[in-house]
PAZAPA-4460 file (N, C-alpha, C; in steps of 0.05 Angstrom, whole numbers, plus 32768, in hexadecimal, padded with zeros to 4 digits):
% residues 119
    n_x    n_y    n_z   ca_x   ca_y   ca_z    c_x    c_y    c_z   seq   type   mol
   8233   7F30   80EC   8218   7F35   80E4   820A   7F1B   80DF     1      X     A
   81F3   7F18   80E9   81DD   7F09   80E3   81D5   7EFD   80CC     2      X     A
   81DC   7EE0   80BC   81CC   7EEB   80A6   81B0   7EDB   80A1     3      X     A
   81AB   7EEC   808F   8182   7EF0   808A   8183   7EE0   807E     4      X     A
   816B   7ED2   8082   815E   7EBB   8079   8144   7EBA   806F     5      X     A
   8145   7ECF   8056   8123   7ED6   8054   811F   7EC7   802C     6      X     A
   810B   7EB9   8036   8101   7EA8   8022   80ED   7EBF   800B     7      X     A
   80F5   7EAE   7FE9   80E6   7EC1   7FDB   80C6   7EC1   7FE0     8      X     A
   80B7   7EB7   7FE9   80A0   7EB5   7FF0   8099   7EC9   8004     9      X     A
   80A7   7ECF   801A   80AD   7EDD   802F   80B8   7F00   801E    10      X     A
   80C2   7F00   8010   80C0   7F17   7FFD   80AD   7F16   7FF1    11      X     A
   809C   7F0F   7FDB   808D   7F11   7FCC   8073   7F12   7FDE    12      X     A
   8070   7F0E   7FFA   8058   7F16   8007   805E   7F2B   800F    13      X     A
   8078   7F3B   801A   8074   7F55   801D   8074   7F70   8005    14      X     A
   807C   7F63   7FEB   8076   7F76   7FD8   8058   7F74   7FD4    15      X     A
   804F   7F5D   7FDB   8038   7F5A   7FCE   8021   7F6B   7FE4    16      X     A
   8025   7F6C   8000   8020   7F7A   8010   8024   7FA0   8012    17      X     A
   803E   7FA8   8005   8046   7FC0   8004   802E   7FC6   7FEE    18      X     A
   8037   7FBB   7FDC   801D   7FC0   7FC6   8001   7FC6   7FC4    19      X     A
   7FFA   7FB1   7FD6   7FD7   7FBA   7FE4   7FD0   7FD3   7FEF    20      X     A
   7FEF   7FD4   8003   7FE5   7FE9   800F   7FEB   8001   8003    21      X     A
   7FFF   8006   7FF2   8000   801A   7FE4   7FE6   801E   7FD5    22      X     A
   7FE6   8007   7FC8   7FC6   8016   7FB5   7FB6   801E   7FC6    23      X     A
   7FAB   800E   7FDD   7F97   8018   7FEF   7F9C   8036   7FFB    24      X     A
   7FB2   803C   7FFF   7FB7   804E   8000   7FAC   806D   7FF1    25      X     A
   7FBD   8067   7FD6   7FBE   8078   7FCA   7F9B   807D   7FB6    26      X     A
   7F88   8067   7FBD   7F76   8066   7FB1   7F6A   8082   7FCA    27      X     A
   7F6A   807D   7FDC   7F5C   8089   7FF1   7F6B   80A6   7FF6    28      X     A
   7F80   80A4   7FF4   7F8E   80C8   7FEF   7F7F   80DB   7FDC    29      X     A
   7F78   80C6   7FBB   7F6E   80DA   7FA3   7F53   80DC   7FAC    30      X     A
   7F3D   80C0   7FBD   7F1F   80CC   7FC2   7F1C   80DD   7FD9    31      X     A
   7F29   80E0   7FF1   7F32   80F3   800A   7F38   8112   7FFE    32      X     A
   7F4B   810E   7FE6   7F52   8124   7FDF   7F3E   8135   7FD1    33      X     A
   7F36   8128   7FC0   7F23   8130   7FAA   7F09   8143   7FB9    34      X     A
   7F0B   812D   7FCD   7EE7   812D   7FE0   7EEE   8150   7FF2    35      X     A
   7F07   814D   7FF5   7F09   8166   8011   7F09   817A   7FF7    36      X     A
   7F20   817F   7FEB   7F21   8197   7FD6   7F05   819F   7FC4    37      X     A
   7EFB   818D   7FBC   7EE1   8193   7FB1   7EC8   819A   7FBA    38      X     A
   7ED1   819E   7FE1   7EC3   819C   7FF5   7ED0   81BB   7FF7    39      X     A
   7EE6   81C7   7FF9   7EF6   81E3   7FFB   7EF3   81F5   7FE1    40      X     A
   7EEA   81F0   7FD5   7EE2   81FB   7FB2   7EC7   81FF   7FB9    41      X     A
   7EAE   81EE   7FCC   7E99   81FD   7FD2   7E9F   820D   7FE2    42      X     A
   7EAA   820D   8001   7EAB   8221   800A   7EBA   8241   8002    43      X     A
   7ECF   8240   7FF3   7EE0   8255   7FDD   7ECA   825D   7FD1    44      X     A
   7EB7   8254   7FBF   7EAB   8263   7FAD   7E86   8270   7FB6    45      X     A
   7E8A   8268   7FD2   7E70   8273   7FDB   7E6E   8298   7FDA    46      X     A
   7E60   8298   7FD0   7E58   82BF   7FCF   7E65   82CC   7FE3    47      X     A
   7E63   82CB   7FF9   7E6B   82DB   8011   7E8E   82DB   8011    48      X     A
   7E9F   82C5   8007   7EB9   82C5   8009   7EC3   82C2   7FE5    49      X     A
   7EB5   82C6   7FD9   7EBB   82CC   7FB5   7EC2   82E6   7FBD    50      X     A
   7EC2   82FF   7FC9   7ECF   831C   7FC2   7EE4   831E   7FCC    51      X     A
   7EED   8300   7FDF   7EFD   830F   7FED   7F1C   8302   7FDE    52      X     A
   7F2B   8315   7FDB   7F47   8308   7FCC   7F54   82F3   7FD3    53      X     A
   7F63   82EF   7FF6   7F61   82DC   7FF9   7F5A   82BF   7FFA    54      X     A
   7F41   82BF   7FF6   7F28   82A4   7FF5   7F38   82A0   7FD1    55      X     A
   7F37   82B4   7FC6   7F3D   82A7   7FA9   7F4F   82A3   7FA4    56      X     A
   7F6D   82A8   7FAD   7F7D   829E   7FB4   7F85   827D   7FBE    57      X     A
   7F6D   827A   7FD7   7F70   8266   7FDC   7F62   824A   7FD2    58      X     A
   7F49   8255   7FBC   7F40   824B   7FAA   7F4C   8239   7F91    59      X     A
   7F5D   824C   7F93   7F75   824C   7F73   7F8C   8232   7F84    60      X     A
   7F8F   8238   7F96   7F97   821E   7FA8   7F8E   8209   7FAB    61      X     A
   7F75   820F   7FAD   7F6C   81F1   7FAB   7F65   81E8   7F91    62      X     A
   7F5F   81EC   7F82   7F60   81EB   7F66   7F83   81DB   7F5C    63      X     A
   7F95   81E8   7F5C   7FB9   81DB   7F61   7FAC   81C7   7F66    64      X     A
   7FA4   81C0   7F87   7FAB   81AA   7F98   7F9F   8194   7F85    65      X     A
   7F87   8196   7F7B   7F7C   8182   7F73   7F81   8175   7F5A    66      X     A
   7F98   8185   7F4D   7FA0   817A   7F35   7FB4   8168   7F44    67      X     A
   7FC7   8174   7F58   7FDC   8168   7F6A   7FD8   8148   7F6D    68      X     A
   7FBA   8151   7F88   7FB1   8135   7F88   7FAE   8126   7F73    69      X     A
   7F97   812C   7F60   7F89   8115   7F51   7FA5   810D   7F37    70      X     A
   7FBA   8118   7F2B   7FD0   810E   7F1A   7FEB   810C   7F31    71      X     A
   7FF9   8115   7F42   800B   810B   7F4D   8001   80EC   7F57    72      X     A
   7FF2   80ED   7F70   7FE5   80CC   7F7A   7FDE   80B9   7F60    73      X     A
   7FD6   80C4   7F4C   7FCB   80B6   7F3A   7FE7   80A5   7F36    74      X     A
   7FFC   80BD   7F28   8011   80B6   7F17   801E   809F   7F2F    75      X     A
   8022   80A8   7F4A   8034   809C   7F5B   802A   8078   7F5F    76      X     A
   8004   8075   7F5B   7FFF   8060   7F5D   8001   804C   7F49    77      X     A
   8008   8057   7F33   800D   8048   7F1A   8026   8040   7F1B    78      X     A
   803E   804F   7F1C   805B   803F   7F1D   805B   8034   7F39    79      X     A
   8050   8036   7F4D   8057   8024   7F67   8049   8007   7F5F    80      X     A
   8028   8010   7F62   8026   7FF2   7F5C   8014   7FE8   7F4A    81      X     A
   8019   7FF2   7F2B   8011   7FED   7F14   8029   7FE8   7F01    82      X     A
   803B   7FEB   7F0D   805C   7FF0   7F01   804D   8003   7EE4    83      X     A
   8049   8014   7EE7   804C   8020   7ECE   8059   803C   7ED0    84      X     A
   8070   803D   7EBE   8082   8059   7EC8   807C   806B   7EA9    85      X     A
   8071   8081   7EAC   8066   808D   7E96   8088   809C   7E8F    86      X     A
   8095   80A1   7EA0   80AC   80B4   7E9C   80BD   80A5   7E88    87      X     A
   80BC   8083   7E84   80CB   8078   7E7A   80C8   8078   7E59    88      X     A
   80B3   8088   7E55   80AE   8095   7E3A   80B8   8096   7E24    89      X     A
   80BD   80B4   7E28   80D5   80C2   7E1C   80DC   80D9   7E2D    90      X     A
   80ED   80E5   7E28   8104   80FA   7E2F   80EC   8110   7E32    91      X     A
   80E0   8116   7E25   80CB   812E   7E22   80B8   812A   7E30    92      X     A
   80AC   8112   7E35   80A0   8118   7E48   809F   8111   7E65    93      X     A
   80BB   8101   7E65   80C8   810D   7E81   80C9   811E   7E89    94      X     A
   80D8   8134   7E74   80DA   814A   7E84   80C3   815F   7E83    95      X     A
   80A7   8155   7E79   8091   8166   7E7D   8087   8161   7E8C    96      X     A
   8084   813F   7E95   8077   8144   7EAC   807D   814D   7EC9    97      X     A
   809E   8148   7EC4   80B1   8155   7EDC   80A5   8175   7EDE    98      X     A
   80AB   817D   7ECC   80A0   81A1   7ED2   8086   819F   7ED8    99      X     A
   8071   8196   7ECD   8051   8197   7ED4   8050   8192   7EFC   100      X     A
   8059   817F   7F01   8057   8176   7F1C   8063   8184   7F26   101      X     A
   807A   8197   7F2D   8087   81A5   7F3A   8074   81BD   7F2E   102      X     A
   806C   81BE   7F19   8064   81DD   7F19   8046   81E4   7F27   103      X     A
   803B   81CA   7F25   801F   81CE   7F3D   8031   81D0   7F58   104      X     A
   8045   81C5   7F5C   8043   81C0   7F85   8050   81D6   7F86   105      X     A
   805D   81EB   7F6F   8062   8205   7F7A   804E   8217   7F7B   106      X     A
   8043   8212   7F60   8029   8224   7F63   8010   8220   7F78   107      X     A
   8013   820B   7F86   8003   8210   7F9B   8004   8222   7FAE   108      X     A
   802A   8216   7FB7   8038   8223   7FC5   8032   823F   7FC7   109      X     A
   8033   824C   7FAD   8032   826E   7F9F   8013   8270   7FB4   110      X     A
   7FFE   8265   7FAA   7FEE   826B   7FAA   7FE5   8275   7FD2   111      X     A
   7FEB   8263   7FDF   7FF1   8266   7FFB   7FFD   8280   7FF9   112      X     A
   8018   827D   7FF8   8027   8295   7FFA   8015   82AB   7FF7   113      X     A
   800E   82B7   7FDC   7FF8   82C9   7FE0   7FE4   82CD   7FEA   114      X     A
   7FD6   82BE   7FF6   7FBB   82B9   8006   7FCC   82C8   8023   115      X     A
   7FD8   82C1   802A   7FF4   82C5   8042   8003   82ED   803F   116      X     A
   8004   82EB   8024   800D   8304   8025   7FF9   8316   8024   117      X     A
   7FDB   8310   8019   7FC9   8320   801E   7FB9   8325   8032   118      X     A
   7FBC   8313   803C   7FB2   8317   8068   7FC0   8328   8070   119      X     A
***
């Protein structure tokens, strides 16, 4: 095997690179996200599709999604490249925020599902 010859400068420009683009990233996931779902919350709650069960169903979904988006991306852009790890806490609220985040991306999940079983 080959060996690598990679200088710390030559690292420290590609963390410093991963970094940009992560934030850039994730800045544009939460306004994309925000913009479409709050864009699906007008069409959900227009009169003509408010009676119908489904629509509120899928309402209640997008509603999830947006907590999804705006605190998962949030949380994920802070320990990538803010280094800030909220989990490193305490114990408690590790494990609350562990349940909160899985319990939106199921309950979205749910929420499809029923939109799905009522068609």
């Amino acid at each position: 095997m080959p060996a690598v010859n990679i200088s710390d400068s030559e690292v420290n420009a590609i963390n410093a690179t991963s970094s940009a683009f992560i934030s850039v990233w994730c800045y544009l996931m939460i306004i994309f996200g925000l913009i479409g779902h709050i864009l699906s919350i007008g069409v959900f709650t227009r009169p003509s599709l408010r009676s119908n069960p489904c629509s509120c169903y899928l309402l209640a979904a997008t509603i999830s999604a947006i907590g999804l988006v705006a605190i998962n991306v949030l949380l994920r852009l802070l320990q990538t490249v803010y280094k800030i790890n909220i989990y490193m806490g305490s114990v408690t609220i590790c494990k609350f925020l562990s349940w909160l985040f899985l319990w939106i991306k199921t309950q979205h999940g749910w929420f499809i599902a029923l939109a799905s079983i009522d068609r």
